[in-house]
C-alpha positions as CSV (number, residue, x, y, z in Angstrom):
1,X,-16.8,4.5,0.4
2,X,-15.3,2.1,-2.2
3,X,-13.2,4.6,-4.3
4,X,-13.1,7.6,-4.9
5,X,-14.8,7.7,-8.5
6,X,-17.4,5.2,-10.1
7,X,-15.3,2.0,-11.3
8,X,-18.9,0.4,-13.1
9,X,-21.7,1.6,-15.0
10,X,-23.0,-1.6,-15.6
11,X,-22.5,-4.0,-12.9
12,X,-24.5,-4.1,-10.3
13,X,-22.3,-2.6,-7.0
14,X,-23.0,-2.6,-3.7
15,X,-20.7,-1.8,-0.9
16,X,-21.6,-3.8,2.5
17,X,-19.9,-2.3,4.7
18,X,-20.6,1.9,6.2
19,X,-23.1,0.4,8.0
20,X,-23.4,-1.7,11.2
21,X,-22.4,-5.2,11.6
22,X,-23.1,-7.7,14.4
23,X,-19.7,-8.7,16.4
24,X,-19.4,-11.4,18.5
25,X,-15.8,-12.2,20.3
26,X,-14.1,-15.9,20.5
27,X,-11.8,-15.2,23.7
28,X,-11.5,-13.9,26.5
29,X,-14.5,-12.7,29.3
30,X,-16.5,-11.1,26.7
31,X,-16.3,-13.9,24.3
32,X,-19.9,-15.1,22.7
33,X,-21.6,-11.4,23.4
34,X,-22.5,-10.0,20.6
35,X,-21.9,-6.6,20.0
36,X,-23.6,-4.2,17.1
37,X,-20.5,-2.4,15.8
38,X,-19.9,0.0,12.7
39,X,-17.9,-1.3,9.7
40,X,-15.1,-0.3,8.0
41,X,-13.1,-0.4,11.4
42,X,-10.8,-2.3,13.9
43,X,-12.1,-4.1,16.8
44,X,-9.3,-2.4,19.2
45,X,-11.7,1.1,19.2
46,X,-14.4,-0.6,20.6
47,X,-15.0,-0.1,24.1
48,X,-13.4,-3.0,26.1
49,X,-11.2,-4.3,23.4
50,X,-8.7,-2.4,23.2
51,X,-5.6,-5.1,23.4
52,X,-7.9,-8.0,22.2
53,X,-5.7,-10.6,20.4
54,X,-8.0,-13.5,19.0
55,X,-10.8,-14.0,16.4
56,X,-13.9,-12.1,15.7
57,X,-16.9,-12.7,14.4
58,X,-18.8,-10.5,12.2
59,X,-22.4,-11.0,10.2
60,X,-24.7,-8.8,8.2
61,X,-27.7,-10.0,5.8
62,X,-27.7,-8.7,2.4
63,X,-30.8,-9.8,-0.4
64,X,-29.7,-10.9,-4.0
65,X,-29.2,-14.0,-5.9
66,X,-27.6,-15.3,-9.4
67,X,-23.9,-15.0,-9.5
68,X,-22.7,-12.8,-6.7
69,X,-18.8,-11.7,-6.3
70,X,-17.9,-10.5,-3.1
71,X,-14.7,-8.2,-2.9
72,X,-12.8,-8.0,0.5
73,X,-10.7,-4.9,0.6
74,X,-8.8,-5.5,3.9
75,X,-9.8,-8.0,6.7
76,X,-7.2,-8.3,9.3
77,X,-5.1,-10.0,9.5
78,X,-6.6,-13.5,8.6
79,X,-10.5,-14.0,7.0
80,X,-12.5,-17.1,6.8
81,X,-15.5,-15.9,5.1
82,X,-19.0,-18.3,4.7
83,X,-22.0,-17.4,3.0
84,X,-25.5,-18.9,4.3
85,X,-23.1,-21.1,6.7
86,X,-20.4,-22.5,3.8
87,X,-16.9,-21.7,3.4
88,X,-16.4,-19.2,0.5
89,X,-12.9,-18.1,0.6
90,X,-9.7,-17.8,2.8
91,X,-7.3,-15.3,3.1
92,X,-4.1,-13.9,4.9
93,X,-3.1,-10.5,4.8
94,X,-4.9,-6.7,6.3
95,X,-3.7,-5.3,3.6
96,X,-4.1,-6.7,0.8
97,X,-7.5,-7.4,-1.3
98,X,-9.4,-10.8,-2.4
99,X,-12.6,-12.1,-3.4
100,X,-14.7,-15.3,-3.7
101,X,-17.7,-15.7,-6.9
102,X,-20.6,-17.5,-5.8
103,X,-22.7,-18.6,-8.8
104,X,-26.8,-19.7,-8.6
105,X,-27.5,-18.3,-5.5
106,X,-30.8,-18.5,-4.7
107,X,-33.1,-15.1,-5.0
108,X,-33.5,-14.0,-0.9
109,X,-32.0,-12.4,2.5
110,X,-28.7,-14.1,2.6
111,X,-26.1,-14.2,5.4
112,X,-22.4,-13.4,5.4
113,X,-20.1,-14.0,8.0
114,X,-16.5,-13.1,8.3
115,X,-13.9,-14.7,11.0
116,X,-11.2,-12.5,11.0
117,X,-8.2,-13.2,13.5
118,X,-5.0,-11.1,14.5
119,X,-3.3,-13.7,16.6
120,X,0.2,-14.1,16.1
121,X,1.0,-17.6,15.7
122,X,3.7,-19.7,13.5
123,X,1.7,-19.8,10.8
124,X,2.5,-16.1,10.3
125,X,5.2,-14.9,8.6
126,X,4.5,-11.2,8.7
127,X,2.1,-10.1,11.1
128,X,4.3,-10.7,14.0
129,X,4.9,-8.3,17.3
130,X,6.1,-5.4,15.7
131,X,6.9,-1.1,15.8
132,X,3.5,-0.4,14.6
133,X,-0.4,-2.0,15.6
134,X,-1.4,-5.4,14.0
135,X,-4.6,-4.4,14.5
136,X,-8.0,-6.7,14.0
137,X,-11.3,-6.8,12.3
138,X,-12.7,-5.4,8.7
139,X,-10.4,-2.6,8.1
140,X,-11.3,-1.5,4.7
141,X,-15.0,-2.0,2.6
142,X,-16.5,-5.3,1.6
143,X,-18.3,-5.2,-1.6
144,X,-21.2,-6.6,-3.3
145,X,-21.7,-7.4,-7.0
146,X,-24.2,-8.7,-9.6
147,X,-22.0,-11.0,-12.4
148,X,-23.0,-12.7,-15.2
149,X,-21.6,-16.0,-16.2
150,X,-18.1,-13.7,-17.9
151,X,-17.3,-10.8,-16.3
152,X,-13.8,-8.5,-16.5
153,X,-12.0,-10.0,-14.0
154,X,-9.0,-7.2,-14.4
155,X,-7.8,-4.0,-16.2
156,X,-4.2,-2.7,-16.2
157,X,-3.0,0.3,-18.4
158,X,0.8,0.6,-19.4
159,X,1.5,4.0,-20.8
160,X,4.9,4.4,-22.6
161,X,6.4,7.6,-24.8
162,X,7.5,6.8,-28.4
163,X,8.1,8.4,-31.5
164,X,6.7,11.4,-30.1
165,X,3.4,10.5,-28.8
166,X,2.0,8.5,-25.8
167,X,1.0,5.2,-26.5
168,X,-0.6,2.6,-24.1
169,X,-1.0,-0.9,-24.2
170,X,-4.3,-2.3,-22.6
171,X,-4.3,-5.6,-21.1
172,X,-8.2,-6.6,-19.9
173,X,-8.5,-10.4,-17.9
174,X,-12.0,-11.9,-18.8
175,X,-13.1,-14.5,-16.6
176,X,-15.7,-17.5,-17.4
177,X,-17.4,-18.5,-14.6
178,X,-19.2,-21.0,-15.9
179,X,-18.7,-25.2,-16.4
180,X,-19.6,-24.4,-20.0
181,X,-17.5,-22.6,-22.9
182,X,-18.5,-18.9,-23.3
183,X,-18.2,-16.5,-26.1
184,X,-18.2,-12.4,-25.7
185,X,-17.0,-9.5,-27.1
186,X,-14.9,-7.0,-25.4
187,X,-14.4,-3.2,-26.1
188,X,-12.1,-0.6,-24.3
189,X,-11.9,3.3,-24.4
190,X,-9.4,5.5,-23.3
191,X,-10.2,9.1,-23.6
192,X,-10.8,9.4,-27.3
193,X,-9.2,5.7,-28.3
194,X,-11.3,2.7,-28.5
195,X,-9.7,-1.0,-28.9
196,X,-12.4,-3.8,-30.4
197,X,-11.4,-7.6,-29.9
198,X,-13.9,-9.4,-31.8
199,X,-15.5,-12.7,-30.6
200,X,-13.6,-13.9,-27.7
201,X,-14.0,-17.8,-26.8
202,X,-13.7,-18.6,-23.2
203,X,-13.5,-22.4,-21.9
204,X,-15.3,-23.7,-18.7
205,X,-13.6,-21.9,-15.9
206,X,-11.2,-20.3,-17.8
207,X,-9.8,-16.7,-18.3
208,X,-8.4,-14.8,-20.9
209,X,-5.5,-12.2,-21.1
210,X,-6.4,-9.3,-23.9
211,X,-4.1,-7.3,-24.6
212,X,-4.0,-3.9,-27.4
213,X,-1.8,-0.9,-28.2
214,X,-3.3,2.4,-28.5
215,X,-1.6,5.9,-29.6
216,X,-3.1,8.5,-28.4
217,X,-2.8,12.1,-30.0
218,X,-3.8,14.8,-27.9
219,X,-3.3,13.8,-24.1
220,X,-1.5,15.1,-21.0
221,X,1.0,13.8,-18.7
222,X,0.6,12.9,-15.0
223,X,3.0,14.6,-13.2
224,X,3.2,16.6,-9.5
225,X,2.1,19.8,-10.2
226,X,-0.5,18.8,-13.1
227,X,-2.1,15.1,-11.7
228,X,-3.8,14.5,-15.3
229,X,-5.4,11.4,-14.6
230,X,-7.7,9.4,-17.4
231,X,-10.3,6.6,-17.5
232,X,-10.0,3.1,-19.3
233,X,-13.6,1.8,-19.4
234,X,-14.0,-1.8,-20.7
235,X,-17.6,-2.7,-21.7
236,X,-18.1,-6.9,-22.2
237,X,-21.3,-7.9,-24.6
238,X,-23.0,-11.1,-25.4
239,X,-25.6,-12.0,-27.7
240,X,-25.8,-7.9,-28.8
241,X,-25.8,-6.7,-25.2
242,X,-24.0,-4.8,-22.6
243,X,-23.6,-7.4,-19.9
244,X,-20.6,-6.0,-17.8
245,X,-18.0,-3.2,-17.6
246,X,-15.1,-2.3,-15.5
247,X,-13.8,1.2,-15.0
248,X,-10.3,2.2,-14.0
249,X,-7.9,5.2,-14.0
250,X,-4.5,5.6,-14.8
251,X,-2.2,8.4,-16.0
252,X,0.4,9.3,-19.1
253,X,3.7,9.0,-17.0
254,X,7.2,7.0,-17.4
255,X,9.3,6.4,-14.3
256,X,12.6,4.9,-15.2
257,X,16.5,5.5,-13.6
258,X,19.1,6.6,-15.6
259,X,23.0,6.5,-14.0
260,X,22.1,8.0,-10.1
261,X,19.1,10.0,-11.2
262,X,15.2,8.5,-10.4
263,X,13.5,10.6,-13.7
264,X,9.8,11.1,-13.9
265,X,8.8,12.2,-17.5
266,X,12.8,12.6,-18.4
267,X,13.4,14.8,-15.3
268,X,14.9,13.7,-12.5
269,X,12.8,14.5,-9.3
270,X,13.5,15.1,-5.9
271,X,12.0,13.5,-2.9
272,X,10.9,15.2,-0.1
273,X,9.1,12.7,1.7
274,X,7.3,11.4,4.7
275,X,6.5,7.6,6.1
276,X,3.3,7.3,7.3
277,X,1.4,4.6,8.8
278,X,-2.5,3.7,8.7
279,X,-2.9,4.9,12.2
280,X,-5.2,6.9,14.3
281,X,-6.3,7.0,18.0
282,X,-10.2,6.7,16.8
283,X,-9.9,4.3,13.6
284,X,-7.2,1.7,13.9
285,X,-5.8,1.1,10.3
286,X,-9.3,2.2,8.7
287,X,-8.9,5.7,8.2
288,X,-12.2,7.1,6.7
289,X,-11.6,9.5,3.8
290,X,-11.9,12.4,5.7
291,X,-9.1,11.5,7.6
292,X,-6.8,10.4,4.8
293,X,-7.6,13.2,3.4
294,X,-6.7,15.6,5.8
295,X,-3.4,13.7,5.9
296,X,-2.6,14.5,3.2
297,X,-3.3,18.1,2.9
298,X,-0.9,18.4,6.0
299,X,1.7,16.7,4.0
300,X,1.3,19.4,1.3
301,X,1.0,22.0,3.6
302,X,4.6,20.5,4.5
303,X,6.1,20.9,1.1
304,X,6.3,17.3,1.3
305,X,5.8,15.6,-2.3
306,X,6.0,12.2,-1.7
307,X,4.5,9.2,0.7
308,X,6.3,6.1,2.1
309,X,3.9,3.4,2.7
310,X,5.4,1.7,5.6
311,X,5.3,-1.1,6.2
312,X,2.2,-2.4,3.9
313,X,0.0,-2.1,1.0
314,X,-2.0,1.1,1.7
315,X,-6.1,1.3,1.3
316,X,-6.9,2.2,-2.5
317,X,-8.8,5.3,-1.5
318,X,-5.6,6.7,0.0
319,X,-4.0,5.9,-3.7
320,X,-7.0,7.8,-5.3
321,X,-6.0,10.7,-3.2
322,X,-2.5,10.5,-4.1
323,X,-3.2,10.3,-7.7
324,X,-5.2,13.2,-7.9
325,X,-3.3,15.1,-5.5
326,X,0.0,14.7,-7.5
327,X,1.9,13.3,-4.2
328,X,4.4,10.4,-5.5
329,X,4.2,6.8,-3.6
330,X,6.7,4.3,-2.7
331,X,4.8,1.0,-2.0
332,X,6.2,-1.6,-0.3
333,X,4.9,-4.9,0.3
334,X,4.5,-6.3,4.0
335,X,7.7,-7.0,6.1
336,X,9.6,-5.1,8.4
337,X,12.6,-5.8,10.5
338,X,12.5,-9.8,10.2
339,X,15.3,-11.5,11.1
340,X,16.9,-14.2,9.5
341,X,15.4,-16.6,12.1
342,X,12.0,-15.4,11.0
343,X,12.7,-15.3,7.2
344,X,13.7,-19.0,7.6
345,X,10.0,-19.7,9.1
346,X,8.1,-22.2,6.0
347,X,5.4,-19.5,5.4
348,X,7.3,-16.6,4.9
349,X,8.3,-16.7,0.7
350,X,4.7,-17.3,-0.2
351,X,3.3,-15.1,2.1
352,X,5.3,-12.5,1.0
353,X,4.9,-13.4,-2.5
354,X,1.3,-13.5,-2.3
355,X,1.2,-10.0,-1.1
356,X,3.7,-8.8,-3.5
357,X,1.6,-10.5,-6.4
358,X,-2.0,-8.7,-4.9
359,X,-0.7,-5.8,-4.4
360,X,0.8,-5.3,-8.0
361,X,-2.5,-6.4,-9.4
362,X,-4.8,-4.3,-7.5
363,X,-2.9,-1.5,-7.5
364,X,-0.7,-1.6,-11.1
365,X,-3.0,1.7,-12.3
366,X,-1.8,4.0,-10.1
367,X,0.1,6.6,-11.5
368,X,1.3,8.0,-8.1
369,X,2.9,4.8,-7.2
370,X,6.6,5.6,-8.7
371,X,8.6,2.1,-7.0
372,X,7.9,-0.8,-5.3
373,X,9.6,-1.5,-2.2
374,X,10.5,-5.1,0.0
375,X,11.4,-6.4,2.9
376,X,12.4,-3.3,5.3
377,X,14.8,-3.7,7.2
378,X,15.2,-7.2,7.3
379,X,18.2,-9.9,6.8
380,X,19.5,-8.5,3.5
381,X,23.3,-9.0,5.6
382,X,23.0,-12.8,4.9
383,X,23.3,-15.2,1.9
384,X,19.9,-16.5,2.9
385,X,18.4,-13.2,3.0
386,X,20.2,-12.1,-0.4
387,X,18.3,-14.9,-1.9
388,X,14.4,-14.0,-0.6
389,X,15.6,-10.3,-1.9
390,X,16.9,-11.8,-5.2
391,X,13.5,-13.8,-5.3
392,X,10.8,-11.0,-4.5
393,X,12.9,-8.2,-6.8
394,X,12.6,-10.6,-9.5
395,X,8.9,-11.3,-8.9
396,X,8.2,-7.5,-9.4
397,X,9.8,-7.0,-12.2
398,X,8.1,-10.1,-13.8
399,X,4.8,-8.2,-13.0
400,X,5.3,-4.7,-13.5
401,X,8.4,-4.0,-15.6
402,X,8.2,-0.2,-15.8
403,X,8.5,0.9,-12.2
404,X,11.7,0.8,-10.4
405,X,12.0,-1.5,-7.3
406,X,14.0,-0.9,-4.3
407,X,14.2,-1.8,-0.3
408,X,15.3,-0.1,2.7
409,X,18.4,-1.2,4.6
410,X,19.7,-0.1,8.1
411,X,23.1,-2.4,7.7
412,X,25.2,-0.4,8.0
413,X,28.9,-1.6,5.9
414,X,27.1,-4.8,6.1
415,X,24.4,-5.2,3.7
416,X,25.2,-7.3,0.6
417,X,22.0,-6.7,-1.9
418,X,22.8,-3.7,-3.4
419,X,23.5,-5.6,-6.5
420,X,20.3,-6.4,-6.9
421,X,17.6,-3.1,-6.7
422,X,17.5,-0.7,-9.3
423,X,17.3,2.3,-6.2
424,X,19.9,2.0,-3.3
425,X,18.2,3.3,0.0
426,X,18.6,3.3,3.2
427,X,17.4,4.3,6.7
428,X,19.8,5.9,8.9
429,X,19.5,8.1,12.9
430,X,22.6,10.2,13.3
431,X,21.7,12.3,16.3
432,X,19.1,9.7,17.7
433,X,20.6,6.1,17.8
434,X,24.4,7.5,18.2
435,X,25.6,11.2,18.2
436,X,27.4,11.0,14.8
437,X,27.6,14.1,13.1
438,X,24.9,13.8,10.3
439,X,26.8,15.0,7.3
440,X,29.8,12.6,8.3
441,X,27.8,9.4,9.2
442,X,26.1,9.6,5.6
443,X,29.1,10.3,3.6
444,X,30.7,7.9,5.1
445,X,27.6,5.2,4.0
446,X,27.4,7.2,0.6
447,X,31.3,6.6,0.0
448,X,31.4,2.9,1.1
449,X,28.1,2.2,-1.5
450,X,29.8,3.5,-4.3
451,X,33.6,1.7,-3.3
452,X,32.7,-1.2,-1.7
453,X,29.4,-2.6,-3.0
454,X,27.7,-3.9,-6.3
455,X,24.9,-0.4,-5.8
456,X,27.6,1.8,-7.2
457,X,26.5,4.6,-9.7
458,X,22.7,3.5,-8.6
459,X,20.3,6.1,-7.5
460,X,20.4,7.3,-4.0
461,X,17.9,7.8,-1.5
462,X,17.2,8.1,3.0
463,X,14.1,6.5,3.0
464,X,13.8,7.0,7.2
465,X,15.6,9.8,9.2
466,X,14.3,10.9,12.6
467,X,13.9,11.5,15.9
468,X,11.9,10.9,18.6
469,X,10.0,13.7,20.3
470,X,6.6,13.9,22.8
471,X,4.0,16.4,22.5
472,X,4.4,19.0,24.9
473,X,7.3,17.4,26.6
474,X,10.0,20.4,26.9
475,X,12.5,21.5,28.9
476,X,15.3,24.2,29.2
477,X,18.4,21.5,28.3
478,X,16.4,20.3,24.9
479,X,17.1,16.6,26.1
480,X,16.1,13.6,24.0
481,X,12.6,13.0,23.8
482,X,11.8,16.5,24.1
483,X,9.9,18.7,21.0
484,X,13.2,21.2,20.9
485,X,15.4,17.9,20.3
486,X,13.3,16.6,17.9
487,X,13.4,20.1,15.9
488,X,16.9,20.7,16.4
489,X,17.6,17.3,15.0
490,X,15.3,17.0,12.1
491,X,17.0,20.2,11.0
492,X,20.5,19.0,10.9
493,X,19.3,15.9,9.4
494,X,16.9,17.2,6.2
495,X,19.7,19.8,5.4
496,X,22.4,17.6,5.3
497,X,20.3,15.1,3.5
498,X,18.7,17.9,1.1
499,X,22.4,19.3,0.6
500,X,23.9,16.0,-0.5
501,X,24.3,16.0,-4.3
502,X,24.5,12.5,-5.1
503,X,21.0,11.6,-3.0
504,X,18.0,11.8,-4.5
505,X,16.0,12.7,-2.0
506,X,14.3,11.7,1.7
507,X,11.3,10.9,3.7
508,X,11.4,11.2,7.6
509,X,10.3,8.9,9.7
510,X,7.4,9.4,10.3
511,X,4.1,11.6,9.6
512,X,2.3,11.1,13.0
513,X,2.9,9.1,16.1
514,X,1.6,5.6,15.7
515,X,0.4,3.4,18.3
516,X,2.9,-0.1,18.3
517,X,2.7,-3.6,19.7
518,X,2.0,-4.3,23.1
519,X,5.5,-6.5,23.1
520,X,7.4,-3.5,22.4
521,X,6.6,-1.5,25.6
522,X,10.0,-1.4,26.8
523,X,10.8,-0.2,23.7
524,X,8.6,3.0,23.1
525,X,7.5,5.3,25.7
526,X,3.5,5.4,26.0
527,X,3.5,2.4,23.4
528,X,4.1,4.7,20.8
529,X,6.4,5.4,17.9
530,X,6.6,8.5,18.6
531,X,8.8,10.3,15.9
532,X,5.8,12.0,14.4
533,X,6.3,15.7,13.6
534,X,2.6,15.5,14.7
535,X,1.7,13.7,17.4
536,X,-0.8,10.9,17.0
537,X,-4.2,13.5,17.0
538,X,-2.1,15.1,13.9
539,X,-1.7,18.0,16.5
540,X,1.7,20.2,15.6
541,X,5.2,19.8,17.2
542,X,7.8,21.8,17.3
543,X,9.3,20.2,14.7
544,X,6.2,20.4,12.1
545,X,7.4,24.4,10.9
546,X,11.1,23.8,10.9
547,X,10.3,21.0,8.3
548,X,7.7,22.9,6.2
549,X,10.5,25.7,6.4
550,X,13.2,23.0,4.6
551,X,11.4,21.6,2.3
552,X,10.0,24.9,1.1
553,X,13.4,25.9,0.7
554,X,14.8,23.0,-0.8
């Protein structure tokens, strides 16, 4: 499954993957079997590689010919991808998507092969041992289409209220393919609107940024309880025909801050939030939609209304849900706890960069996405650090001005980047990691924010709380680790939290249990984060009802 609604009419589409592939491992006793293995998925839920750290190999034949663009949702966590044996693209990052346009190919049964690796090496910046799975193979669909020599590369919508009325500005990229100059005309409707740029001139290899204002009349917003959501759908014609289209969605919403308040729409909402990880015992990282899904009907069965993405990019299907479902998303790129040491290594600015800059870009549309988020839980005590925060805050607000941007911190007195995010937040375990009384331990953070640091009078928000807890581990004294610990605690926590007037809201960590890193072992009893308030099966703890009770109340 691609998305979750039909994003061309005209283009040819194909998706590759939902079918079965041919792997073949490059280490280890099993390496140069081949195995036939069902894609989307991770290479860890095969039988016999469960820990396997190295590179895969997988192939699948496709027919076609002409100009061919191949879309690769999520390949993990490095892809070398060749065509008929030749080198077509490269790419690092599971979550984030790229591509590779293959022009003249010749009419036939064609080959594709993908290398994908999850090694950890110096050459990686962010996937490094960590409190979650870096797990390995084709994680999310690869997709075929049919171009012509232009096609439309991109489409973002920016909707904005004025005077009265919603108004949108459409921005469409239209990308010449060709060694030769092009010309084209381009169209765009949005419900009732329609935009016109007449002939558009495109040199050899070259691209074009179009951009239009639109006022609509008679719309609706996006917002929780009504998810109003719209298509944009850009048509491309040469020499009197319809050659190529691209169709995306998007909703009427404005998210902006005003003094310590997050407003959606002019109202100031309230977050009641969980972090959730791609992670299952059957799928890896690549969830199928069922299971997403059913994620996040738990969620709202919860009373939850919003969803932390941690640590990553999430799959696009997951933000379809989201949209449509009304559940608000912070998105964060892909980092968590690196230390300075780490942010020092050479590759970690433009890897992080590049993922901030893919996933704005792929996922700009989204009206569910209310803030982008950085670098969890990483340096931000040091000058150095300050800088790569000052760097990648700046980067996303040169791509997306009308979201808010924010990271989460666990320095506690320490951190000095407040100054610097437009949401001041922060991840805190009173009653887990030390036995301070909830209520004190965060006014005490709260008070020295607003004294002592350049976040004062910024909006506040908890962006992890928790505490551990095993499924079906109890006992009469409610020790740590135990399901009546974890639902004692979570209750003390979310109400003083929920209670605080000056914080805008929280999300606990975390949804379900998630598998982590063999490194951390020592770390995580059964190799699992297991904070869940279900466990990693999504079955119930204790602590699932006293939750849904809060936040039903709150």
């Amino acid at each position: 499954m691609i998305r979750t609604f039909d994003t061309h009419k005209i283009r040819f589409q194909k998706e590759l993957t939902g079918k079965l592939w041919q792997f073949t491992p490059c280490q280890g006793e099993l390496a140069g079997r081949t195995y036939t293995v069902a894609t989307p998925g991770c290479w860890e839920n095969y039988p016999d590689f469960g820990n396997y750290r190295g590179e895969g190999i997988y192939r699948t034949t496709f027919c076609g010919g002409g100009n061919l663009r191949l879309e690769f949702k999520g390949v993990s966590h490095t892809a070398a991808v060749f065509l008929d044996g030749r080198e077509i693209a490269r790419h690092y990052n599971a979550y984030t998507i790229f591509d590779a346009v293959v022009r003249n190919l010749p009419q036939g049964e064609h080959t594709l092969e993908i290398r994908a690796d999850n090694r950890f090496s110096g050459e990686s910046a962010l996937h490094i041992p960590n409190d979650y799975m870096s797990y390995g193979g084709i994680s999310r669909p690869v997709v075929l289409e049919q171009i012509g020599d232009v096609y439309i590369r991109q489409a973002h919508v920016t909707p904005f209220w004025e005077n009265g009325v919603w108004n949108a500005e459409v921005s469409l990229t239209v990308k010449n393919t060709a060694d030769m100059p092009q010309q084209c005309t381009v169209s765009a409707d949005a419900d009732t609107e329609h935009v016109l740029w007449e002939e558009v001139t495109l040199e050899p290899l070259g691209e074009k940024v179009l951009t239009k204002r639109m006022t609509f009349s008679d719309v609706e917003a996006w917002d929780m309880e009504h998810p109003r959501l719209y298509e944009v759908n850009a048509v491309l014609m040469q020499d009197g025909k319809e050659v190529d289209d691209l169709i995306d969605r998007f909703g009427f919403r404005e998210v902006r801050t005003e003094g310590k308040r997050i407003l959606l729409n002019g109202k100031a909402v309230r977050i009641k939030g969980f972090c959730r990880h791609e992670d299952h015992p059957q799928f890896g990282c690549a969830l199928p939609y069922a299971a997403m899904a059913a994620d996040l009907e738990s969620i709202r069965h919860l009373g939850a209304n919003s969803v932390r993405t941690a640590h990553y990019p999430n799959d696009e299907i997951f933000l379809d849900l989201c949209d449509e479902m009304g559940i608000l998303v912070w998105e964060e790129n892909h980092a968590r706890g690196l230390s300075l040491e780490d942010m020092r290594n050479p590759h970690f600015e433009p890897q992080a960069e590049q993922v901030i800059r893919e996933m704005i870009a792929a996922h700009y549309n989204h009206p569910s996405i209310y803030i982008w988020g950085i670098l969890n839980e990483c340096a931000s005590e040091t000058e150095y650090g300050r800088e790569c925060y000052r760097k990648q805050l700046a980067l996303i607000k040169e791509l997306d001005p009308t979201r808010p941007h924010s990271f989460a911190s666990c320095k506690f007195k320490t951190d000095i980047c407040f100054g610097l995010p437009e949401v001041v937040s922060y991840n805190i375990y009173p009653k887990w990691y030390h036995d301070t009384p909830v209520h004190e331990y965060l006014d005490e953070l709260y008070r020295w924010v607003q004294e002592e640091t350049e976040g004062r009078g910024k909006p506040f928000l908890i962006t992890e709380i928790g505490a551990g807890g095993i499924y079906g581990y109890r006992n009469p004294y409610h020790s740590k680790w135990t399901e009546e610990y974890q639902a004692e605690t979570l209750e003390e926590q979310l109400r003083a939290v929920l209670e605080y007037e000056d914080c805008c809201g929280v999300y606990i960590w975390q949804f379900c249990d998630v598998r982590v890193c063999e490194e951390w072992f020592d770390k995580r009893p059964r190799t699992m984060n297991n904070k869940g308030v279900v466990d990693e099966y999504r079955r119930r703890k204790l602590a699932y009802d006293v939750v849904k009770r809060i936040f039903e109340n709150f």
